[in-house]
SETI-530295 format. One line per 4 residues: number of its first residue (from 1); for each residue x, y, z of N, C-alpha, C. Coordinates in nm, 3 decimals, always signed. Example, Ala and Ser with C-alpha at 12.3 -4.5 7.8 and 13.67 -1.06 7.14 Angstrom:
residues 2
1	+1.319,-0.569,+0.780,+1.230,-0.450,+0.780,+1.320,-0.330,+0.780  +1.285,-0.225,+0.708,+1.367,-0.106,+0.714,+1.290,+0.003,+0.787
//
This chain:
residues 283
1	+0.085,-0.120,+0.000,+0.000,+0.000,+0.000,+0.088,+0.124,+0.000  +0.065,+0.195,-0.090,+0.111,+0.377,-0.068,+0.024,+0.437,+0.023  +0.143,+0.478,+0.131,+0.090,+0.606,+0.248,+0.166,+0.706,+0.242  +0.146,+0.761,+0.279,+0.219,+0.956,+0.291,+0.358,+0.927,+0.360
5	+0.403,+0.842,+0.407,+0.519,+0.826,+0.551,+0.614,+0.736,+0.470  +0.705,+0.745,+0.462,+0.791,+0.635,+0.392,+0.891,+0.601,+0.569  +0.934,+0.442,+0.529,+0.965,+0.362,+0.639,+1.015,+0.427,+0.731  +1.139,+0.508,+0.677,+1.195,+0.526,+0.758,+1.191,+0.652,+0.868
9	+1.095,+0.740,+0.842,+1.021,+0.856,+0.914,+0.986,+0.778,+1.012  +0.860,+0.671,+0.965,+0.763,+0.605,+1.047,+0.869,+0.539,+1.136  +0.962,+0.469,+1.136,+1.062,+0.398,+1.230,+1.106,+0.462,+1.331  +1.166,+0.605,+1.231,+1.261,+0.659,+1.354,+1.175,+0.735,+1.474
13	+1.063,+0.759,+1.389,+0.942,+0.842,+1.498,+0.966,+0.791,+1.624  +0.879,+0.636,+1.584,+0.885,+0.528,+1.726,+1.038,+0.564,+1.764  +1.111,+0.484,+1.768,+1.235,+0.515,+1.784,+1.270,+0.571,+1.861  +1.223,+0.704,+1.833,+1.287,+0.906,+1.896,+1.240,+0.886,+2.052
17	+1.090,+0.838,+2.038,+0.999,+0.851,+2.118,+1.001,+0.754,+2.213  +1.028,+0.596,+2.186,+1.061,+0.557,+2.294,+1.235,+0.530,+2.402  +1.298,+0.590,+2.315,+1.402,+0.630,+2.337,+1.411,+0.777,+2.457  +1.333,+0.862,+2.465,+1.291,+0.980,+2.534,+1.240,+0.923,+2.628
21	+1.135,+0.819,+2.634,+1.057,+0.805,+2.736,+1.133,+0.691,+2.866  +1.240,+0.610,+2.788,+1.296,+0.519,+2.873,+1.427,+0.582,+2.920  +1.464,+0.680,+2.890,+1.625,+0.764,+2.914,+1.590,+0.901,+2.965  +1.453,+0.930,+2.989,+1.440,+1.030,+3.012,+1.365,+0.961,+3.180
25	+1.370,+0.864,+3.266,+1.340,+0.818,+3.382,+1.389,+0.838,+3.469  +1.374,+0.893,+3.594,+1.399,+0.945,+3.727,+1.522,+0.792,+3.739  +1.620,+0.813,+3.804,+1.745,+0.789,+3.819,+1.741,+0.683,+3.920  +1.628,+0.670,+3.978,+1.579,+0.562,+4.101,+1.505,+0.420,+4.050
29	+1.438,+0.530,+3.908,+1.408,+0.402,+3.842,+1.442,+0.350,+3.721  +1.599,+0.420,+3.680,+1.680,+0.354,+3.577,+1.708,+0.225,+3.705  +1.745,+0.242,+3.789,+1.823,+0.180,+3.881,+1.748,+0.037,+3.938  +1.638,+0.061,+3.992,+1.543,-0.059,+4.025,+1.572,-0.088,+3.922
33	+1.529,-0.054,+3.754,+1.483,-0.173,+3.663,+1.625,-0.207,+3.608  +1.737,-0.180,+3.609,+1.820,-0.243,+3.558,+1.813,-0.156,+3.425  +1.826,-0.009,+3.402,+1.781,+0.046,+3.263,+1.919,+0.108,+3.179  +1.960,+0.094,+3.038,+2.040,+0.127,+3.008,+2.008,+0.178,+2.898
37	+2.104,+0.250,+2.745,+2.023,+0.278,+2.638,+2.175,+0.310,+2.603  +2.153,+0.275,+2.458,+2.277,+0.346,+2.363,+2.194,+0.347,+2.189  +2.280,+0.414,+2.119,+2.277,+0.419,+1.985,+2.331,+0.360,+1.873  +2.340,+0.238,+1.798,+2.440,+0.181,+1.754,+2.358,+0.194,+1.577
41	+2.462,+0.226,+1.500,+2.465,+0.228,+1.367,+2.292,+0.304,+1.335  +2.314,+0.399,+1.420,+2.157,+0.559,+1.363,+2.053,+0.467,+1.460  +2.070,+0.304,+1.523,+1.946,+0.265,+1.620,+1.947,+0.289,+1.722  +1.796,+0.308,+1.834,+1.824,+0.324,+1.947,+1.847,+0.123,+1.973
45	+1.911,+0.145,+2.128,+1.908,-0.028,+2.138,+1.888,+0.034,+2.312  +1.768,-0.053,+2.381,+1.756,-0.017,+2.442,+1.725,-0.140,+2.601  +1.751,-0.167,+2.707,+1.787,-0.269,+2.810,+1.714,-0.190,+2.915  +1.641,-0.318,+2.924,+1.558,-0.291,+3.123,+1.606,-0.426,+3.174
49	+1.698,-0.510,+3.219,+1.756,-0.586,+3.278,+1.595,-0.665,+3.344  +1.570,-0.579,+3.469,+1.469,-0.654,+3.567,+1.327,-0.602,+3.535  +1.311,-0.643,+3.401,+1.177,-0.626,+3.339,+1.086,-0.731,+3.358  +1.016,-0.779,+3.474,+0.965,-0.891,+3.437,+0.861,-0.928,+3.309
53	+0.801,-0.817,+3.282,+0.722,-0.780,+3.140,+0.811,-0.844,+2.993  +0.891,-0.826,+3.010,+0.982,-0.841,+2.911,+0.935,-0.749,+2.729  +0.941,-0.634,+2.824,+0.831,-0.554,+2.684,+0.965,-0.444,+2.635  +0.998,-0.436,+2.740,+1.051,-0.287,+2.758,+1.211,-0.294,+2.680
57	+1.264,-0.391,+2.632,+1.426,-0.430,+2.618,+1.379,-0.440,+2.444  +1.405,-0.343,+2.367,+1.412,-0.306,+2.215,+1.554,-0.259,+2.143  +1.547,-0.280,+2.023,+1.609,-0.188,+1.914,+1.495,-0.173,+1.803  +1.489,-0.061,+1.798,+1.451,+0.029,+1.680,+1.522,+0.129,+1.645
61	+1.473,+0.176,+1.515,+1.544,+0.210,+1.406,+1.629,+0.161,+1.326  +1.681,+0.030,+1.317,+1.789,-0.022,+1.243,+1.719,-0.065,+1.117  +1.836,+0.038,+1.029,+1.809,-0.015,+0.871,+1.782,+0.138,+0.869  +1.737,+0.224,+0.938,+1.710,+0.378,+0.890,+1.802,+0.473,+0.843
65	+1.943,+0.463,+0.893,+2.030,+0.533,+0.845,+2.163,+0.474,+0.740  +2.126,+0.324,+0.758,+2.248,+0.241,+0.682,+2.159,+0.093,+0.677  +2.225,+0.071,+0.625,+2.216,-0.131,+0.609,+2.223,-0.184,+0.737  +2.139,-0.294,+0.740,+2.100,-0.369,+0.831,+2.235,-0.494,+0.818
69	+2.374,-0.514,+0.892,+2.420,-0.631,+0.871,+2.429,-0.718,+0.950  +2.527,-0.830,+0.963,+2.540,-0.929,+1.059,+2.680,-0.863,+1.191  +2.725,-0.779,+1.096,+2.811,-0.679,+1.196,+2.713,-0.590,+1.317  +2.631,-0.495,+1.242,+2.527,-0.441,+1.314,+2.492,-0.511,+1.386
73	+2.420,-0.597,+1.362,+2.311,-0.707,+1.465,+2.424,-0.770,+1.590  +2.507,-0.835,+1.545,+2.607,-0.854,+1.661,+2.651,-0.757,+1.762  +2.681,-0.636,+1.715,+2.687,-0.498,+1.796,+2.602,-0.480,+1.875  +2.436,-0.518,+1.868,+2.341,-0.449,+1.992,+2.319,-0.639,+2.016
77	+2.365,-0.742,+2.001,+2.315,-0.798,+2.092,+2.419,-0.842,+2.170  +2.520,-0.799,+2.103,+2.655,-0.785,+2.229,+2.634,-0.693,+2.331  +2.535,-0.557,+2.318,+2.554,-0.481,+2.409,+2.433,-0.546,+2.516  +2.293,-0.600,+2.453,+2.254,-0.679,+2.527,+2.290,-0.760,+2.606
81	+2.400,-0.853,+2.561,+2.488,-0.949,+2.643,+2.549,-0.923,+2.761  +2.630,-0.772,+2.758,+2.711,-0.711,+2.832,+2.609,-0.670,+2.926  +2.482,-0.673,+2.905,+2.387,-0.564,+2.998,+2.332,-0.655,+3.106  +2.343,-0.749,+3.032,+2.287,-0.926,+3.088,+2.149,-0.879,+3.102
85	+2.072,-0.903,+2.981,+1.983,-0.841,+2.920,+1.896,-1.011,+2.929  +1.773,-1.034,+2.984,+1.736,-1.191,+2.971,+1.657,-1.199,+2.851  +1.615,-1.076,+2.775,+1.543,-1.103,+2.635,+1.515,-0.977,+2.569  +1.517,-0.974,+2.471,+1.540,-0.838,+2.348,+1.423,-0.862,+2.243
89	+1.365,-0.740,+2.178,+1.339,-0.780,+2.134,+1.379,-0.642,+1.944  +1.435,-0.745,+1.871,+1.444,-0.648,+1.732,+1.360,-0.571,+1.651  +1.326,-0.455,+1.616,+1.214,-0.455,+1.545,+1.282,-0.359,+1.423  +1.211,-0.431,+1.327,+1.273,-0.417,+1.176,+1.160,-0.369,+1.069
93	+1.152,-0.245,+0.992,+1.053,-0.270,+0.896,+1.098,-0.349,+0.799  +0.995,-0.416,+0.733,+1.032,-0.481,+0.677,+1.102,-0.460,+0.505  +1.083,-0.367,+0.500,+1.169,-0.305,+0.384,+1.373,-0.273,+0.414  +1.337,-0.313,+0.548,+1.521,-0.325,+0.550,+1.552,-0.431,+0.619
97	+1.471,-0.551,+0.584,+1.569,-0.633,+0.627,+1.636,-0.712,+0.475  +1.764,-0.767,+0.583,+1.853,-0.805,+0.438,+1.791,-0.963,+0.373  +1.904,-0.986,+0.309,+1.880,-1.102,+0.217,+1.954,-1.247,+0.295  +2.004,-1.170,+0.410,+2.090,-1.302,+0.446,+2.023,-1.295,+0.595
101	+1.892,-1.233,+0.630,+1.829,-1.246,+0.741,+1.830,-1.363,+0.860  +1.802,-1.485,+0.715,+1.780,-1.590,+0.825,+1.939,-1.659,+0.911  +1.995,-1.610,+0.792,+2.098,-1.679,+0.885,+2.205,-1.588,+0.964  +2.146,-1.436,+1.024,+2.195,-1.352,+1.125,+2.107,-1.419,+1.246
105	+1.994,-1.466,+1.219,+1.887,-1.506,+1.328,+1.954,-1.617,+1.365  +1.990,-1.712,+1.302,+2.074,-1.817,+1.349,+2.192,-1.810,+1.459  +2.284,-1.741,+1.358,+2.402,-1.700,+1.438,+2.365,-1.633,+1.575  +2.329,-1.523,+1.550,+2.262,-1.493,+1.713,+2.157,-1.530,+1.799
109	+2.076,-1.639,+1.736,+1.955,-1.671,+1.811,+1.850,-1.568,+1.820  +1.767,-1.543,+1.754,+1.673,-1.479,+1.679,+1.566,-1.547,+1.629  +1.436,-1.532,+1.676,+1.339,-1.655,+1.684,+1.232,-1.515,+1.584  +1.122,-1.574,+1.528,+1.026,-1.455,+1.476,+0.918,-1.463,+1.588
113	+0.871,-1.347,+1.644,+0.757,-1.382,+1.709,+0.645,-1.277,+1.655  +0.534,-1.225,+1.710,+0.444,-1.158,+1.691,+0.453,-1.054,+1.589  +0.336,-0.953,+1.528,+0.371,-0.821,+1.460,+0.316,-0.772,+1.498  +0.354,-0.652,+1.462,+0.238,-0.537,+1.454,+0.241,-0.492,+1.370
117	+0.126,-0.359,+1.350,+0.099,-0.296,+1.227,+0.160,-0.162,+1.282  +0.203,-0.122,+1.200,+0.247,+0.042,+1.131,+0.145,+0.116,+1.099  +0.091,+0.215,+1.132,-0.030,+0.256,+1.091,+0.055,+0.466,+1.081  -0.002,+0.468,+0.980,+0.067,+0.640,+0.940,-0.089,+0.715,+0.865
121	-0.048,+0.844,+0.886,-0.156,+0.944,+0.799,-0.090,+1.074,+0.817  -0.135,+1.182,+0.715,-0.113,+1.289,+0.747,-0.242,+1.373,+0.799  -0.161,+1.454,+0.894,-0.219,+1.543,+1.001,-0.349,+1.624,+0.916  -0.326,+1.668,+0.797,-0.477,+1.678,+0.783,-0.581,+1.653,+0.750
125	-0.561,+1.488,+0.684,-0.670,+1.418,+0.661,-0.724,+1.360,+0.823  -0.630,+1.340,+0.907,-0.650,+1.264,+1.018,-0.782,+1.390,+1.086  -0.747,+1.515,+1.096,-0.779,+1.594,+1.145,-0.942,+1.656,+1.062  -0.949,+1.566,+0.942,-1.074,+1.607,+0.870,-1.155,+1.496,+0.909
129	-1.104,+1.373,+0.916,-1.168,+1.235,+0.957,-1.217,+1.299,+1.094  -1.137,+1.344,+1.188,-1.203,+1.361,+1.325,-1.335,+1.418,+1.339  -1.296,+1.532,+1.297,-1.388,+1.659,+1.294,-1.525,+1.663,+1.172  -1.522,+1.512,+1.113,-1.603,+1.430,+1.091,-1.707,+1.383,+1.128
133	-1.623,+1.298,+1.224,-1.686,+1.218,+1.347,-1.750,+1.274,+1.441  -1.670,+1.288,+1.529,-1.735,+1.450,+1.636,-1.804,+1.372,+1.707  -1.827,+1.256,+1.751,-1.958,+1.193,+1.835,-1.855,+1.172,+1.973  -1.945,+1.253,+2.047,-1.875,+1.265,+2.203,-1.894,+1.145,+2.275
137	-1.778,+1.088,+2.317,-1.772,+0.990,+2.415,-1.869,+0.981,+2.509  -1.943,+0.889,+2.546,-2.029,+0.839,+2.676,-1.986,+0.896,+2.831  -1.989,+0.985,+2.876,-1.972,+1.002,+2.987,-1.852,+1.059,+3.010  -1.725,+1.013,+2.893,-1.560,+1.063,+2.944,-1.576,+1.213,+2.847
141	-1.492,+1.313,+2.928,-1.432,+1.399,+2.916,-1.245,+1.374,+2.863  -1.195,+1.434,+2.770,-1.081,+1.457,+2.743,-1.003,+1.549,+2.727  -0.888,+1.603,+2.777,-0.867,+1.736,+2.815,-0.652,+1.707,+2.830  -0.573,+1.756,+2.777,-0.414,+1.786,+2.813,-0.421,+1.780,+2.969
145	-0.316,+1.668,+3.029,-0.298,+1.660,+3.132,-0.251,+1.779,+3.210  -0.284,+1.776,+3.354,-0.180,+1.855,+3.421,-0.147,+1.855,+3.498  -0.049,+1.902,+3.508,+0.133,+1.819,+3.586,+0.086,+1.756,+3.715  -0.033,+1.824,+3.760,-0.067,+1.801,+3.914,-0.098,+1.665,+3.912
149	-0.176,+1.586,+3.810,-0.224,+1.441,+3.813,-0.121,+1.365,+3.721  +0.015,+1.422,+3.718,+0.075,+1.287,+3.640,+0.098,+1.147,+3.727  +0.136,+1.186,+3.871,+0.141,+1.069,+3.934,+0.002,+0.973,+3.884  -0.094,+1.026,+3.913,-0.242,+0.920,+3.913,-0.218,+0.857,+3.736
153	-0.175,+0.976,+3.609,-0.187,+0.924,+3.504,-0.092,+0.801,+3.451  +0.005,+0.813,+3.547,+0.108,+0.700,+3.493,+0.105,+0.624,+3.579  -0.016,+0.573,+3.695,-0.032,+0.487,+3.721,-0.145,+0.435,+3.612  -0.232,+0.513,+3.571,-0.369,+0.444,+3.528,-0.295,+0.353,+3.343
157	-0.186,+0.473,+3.284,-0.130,+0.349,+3.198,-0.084,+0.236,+3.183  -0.033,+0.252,+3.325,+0.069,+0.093,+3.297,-0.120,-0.028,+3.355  -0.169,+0.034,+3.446,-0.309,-0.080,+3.451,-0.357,-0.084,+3.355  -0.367,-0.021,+3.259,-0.460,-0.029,+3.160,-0.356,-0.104,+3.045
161	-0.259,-0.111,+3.037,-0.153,-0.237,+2.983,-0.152,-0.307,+3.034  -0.181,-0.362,+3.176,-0.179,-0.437,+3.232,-0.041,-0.485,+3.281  +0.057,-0.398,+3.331,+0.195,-0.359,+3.368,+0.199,-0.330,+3.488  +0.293,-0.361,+3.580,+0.332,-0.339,+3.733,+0.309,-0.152,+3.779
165	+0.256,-0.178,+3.823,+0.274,+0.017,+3.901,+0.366,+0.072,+3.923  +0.468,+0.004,+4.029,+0.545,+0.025,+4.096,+0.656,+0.047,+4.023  +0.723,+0.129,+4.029,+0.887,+0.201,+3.869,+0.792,+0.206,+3.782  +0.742,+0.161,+3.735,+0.663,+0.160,+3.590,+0.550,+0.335,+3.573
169	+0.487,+0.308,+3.641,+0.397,+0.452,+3.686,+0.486,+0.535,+3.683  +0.585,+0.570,+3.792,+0.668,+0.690,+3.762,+0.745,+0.717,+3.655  +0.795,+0.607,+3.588,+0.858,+0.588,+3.445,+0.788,+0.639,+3.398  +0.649,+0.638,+3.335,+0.585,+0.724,+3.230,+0.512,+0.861,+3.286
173	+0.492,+0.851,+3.448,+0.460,+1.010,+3.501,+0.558,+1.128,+3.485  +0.675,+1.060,+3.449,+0.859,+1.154,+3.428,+0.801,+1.229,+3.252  +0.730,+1.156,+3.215,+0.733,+1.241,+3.046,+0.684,+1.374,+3.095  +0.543,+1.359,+3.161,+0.433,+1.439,+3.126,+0.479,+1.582,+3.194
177	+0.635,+1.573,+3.245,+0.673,+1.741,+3.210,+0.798,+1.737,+3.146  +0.819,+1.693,+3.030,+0.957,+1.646,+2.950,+0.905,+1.701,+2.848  +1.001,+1.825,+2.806,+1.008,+1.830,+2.675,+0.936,+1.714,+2.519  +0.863,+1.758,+2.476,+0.837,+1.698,+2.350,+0.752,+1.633,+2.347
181	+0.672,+1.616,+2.452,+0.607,+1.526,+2.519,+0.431,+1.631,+2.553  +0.356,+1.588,+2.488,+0.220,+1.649,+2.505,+0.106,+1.541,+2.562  +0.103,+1.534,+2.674,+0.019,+1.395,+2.725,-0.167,+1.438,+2.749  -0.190,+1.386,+2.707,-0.367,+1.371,+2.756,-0.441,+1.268,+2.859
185	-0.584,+1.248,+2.916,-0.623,+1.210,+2.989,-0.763,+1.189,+2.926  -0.854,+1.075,+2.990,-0.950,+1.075,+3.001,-1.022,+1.014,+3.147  -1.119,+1.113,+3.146,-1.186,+1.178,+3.286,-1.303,+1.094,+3.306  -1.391,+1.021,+3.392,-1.504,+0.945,+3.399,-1.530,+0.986,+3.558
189	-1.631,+1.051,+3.566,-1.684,+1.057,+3.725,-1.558,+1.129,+3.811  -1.468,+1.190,+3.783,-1.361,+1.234,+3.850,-1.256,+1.153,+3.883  -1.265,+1.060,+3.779,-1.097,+0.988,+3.816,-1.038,+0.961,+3.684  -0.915,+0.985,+3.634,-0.858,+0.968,+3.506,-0.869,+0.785,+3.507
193	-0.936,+0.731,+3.368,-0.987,+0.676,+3.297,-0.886,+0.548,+3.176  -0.825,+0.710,+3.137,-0.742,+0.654,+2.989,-0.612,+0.774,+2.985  -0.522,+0.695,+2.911,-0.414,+0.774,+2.881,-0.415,+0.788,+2.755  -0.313,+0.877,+2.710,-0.253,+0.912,+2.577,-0.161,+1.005,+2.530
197	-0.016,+0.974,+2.507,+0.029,+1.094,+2.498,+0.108,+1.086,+2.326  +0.170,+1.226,+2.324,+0.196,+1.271,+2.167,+0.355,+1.302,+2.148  +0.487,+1.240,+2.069,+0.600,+1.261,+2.070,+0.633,+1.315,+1.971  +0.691,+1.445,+1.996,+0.684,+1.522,+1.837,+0.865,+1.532,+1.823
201	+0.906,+1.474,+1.680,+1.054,+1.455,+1.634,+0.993,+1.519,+1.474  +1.061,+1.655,+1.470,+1.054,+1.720,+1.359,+0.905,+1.707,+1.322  +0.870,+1.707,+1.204,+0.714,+1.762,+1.175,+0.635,+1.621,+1.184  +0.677,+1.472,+1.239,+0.589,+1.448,+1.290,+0.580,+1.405,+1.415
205	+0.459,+1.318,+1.461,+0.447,+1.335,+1.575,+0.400,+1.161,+1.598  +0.411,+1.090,+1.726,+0.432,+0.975,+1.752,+0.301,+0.950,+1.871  +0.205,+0.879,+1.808,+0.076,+0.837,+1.904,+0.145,+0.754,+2.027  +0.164,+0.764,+2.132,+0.217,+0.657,+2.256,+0.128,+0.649,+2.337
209	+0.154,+0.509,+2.384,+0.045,+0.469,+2.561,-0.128,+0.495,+2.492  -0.190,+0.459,+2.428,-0.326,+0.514,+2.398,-0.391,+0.338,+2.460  -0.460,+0.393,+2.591,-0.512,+0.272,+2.635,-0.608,+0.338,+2.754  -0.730,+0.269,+2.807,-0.834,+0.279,+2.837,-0.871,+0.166,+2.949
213	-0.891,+0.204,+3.099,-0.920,+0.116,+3.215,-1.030,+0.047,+3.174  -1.066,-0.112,+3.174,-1.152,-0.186,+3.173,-1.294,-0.184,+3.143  -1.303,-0.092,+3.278,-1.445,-0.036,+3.348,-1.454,+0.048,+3.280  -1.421,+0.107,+3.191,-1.422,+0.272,+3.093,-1.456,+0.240,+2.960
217	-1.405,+0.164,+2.923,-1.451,+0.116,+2.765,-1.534,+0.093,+2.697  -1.549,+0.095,+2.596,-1.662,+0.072,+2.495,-1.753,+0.213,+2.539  -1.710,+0.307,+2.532,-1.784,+0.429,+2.539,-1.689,+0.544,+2.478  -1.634,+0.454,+2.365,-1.559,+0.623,+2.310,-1.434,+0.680,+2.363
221	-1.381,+0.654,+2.459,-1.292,+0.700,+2.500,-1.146,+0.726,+2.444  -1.111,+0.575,+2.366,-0.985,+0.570,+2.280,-0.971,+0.619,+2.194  -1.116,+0.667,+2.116,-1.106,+0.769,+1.968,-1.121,+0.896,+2.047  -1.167,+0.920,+2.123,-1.139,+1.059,+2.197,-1.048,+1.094,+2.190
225	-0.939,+0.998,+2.261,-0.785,+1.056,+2.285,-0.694,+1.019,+2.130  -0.772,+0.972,+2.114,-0.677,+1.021,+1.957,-0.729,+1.110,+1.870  -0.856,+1.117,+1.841,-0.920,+1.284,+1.784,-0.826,+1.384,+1.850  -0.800,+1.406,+2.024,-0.765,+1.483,+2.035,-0.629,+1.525,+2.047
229	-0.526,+1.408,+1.993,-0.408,+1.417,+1.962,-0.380,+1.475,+1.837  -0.465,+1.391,+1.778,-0.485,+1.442,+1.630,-0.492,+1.576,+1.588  -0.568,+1.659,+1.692,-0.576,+1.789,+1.661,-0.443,+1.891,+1.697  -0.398,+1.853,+1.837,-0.294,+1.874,+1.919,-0.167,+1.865,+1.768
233	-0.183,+1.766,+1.739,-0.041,+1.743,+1.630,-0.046,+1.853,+1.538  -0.139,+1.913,+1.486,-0.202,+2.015,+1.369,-0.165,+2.133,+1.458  -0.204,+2.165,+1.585,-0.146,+2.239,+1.625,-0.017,+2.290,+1.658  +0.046,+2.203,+1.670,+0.199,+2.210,+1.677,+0.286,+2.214,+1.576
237	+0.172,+2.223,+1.449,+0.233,+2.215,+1.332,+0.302,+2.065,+1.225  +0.303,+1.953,+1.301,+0.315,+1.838,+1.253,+0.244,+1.780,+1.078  +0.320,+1.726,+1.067,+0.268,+1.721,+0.884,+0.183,+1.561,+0.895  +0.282,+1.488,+0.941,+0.249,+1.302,+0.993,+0.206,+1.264,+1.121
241	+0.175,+1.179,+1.118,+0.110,+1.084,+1.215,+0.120,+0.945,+1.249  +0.220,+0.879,+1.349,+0.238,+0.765,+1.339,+0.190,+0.701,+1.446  +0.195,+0.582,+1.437,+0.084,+0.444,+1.543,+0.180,+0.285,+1.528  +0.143,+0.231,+1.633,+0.211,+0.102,+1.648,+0.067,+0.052,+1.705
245	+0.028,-0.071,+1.688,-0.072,-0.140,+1.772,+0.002,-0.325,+1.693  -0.090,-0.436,+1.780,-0.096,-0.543,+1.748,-0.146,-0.579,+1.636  -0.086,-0.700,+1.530,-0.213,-0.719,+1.432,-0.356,-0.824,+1.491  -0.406,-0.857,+1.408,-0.499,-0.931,+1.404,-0.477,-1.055,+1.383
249	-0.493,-1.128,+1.464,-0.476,-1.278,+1.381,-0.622,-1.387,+1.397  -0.606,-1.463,+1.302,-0.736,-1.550,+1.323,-0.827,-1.592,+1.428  -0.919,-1.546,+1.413,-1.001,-1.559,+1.570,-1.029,-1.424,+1.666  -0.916,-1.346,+1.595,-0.900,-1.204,+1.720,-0.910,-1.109,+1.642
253	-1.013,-0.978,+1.760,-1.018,-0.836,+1.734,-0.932,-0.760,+1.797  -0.891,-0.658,+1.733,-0.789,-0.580,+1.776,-0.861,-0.420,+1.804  -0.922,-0.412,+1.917,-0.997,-0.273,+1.889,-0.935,-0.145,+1.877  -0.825,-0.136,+1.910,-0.753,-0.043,+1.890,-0.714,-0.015,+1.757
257	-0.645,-0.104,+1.696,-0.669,-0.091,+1.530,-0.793,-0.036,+1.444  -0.898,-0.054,+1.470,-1.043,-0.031,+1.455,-1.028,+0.097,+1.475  -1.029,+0.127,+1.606,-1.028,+0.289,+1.638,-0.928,+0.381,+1.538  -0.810,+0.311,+1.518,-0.742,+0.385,+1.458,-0.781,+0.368,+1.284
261	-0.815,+0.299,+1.208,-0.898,+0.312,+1.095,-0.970,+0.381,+1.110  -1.127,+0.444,+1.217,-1.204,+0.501,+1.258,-1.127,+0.611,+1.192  -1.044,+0.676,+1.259,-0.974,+0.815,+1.260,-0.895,+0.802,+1.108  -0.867,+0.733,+1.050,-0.835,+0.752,+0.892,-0.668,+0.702,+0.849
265	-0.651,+0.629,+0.944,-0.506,+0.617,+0.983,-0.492,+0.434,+0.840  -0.373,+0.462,+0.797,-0.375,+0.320,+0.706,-0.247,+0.236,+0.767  -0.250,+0.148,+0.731,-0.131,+0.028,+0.800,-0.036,+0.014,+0.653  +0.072,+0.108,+0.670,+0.190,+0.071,+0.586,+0.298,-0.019,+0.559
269	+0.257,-0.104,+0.652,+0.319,-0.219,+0.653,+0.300,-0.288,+0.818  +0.333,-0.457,+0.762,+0.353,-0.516,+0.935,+0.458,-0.547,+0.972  +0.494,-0.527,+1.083,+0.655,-0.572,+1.078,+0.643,-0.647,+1.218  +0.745,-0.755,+1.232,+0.787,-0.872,+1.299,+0.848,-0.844,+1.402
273	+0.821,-0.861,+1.540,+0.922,-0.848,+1.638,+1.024,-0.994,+1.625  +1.094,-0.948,+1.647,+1.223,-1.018,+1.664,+1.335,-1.073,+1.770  +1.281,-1.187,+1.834,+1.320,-1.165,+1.993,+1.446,-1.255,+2.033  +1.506,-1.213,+2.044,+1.667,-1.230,+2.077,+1.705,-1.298,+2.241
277	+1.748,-1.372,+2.253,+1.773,-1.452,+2.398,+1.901,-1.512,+2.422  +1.969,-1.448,+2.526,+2.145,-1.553,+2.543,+2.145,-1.668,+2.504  +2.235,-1.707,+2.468,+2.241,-1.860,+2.454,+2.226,-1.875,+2.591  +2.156,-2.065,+2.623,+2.186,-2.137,+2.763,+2.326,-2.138,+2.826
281	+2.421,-2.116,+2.758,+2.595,-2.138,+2.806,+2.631,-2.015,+2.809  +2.537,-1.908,+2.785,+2.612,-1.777,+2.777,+2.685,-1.772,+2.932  +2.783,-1.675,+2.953,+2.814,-1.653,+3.126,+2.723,-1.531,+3.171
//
């Protein structure tokens, strides 16, 4: 499919953005989680040691500024190694990976697991789709956080991922006064609801955390907070619009995907996580 975003915008977006959000963490909780981060060949490569999630330990961007090789790939899972890193995971669009793929996966132990979709648009179709729509959420209010409730908001993300509170909450309550970083909320009866925040790297801007407490759902809430990112991005002047969610696979709905079609958003490709593990004899 042709979309407005070519790969490597859409990569480095993610990239920029979760690179900010894991290096930009209060110093207590680089420390609990075991957190490290470097840059190798234009990628971020990035280590939470005592993740029990095992979500948080990535490289992205590789293949955005150069070739993807078996040199490269050895480089961040050596630094994994060194970090004593218990699982990684690669993520590659799929327009840069090489020709001799399978057998870098070999050599380093590189298994394929899950995808996701890539989902891109530009800021003013996204922003005509919204203002389209316009049908107000059931009961939630949505409104730019402020600073006073980040503690409560970066607890209500990681529950609504279904992620530990504890380091984790303050890990993402550290954005919502960080530079670059435009976070939103959704409100139900007086208690924040849903998260969502917006990572802007040059003219575009990076959808993160868009998730919704249990008890809150199915009333609109998730296209709320992205209508109103959507607009937020136009305001700030942003040209693109990028998204990561799960795909679909047989048997399963992905509502978040949904929502984000809702809003006008297309899937430019799927790309493969790639999950990397010491050997058993490693030391």
């Amino acid at each position: 499919m042709n979309t407005p975003v070519p790969p490597s915008v859409a990569e480095q977006s993610e990239a920029e953005a979760l690179f900010r959000f894991e290096t930009g963490a209060p110093e207590s909780v680089r420390t609990a989680l075991g957190m490290n981060a470097t840059r190798i060949g234009g990628a971020v490569v990035l280590s939470m040691r005592n993740d029990p999630t095992r979500f948080w330990s990535k490289a992205l961007g590789l293949g955005v500024t150069g070739a993807v090789t078996a040199e490269l790939i050895r480089e961040v899972c050596d630094f994994y190694r060194a970090e004593r890193t218990p699982q990684a995971v690669l993520q590659i669009a799929p327009a840069f990976l090489p020709e001799d793929w399978d057998a870098i996966c070999e050599s380093e132990g590189i298994t394929a697991g899950s995808s996701w979709a890539k989902l891109v648009g530009t800021t003013e179709d996204l922003v005509a789709r919204a203002d389209a729509l316009d049908v107000p959420p059931d009961g939630i209010t949505v409104a730019p956080l402020e600073a006073r409730h980040a503690a409560e908001w970066g607890s209500v993300m990681m529950r609504a991922f279904g992620m530990p509170e504890e380091h984790y909450g303050e890990l993402s309550a550290s954005t919502a006064t960080q530079p670059g970083w435009h976070p939103f909320a959704a409100w139900l009866d007086g208690e924040i609801v849903g998260t969502g925040t917006l990572h802007v790297h040059g003219d575009t801007a990076q959808m993160f955390a868009g998730a919704v407490l249990p008890h809150a759902r199915n009333r609109g809430g998730q296209t709320a907070l992205l209508a109103a990112r959507v607009r937020a991005a136009r305001d700030l002047g942003c040209r693109f619009l990028v998204a990561e969610t799960g795909t679909e696979t047989p048997g399963t709905r992905n509502p978040s995907l949904h929502n984000m079609f809702r809003l006008g958003f297309q899937v430019a490709y799927e790309r493969r996580n790639w999950t990397w593990q010491p050997s058993p004899d490693a030391a």
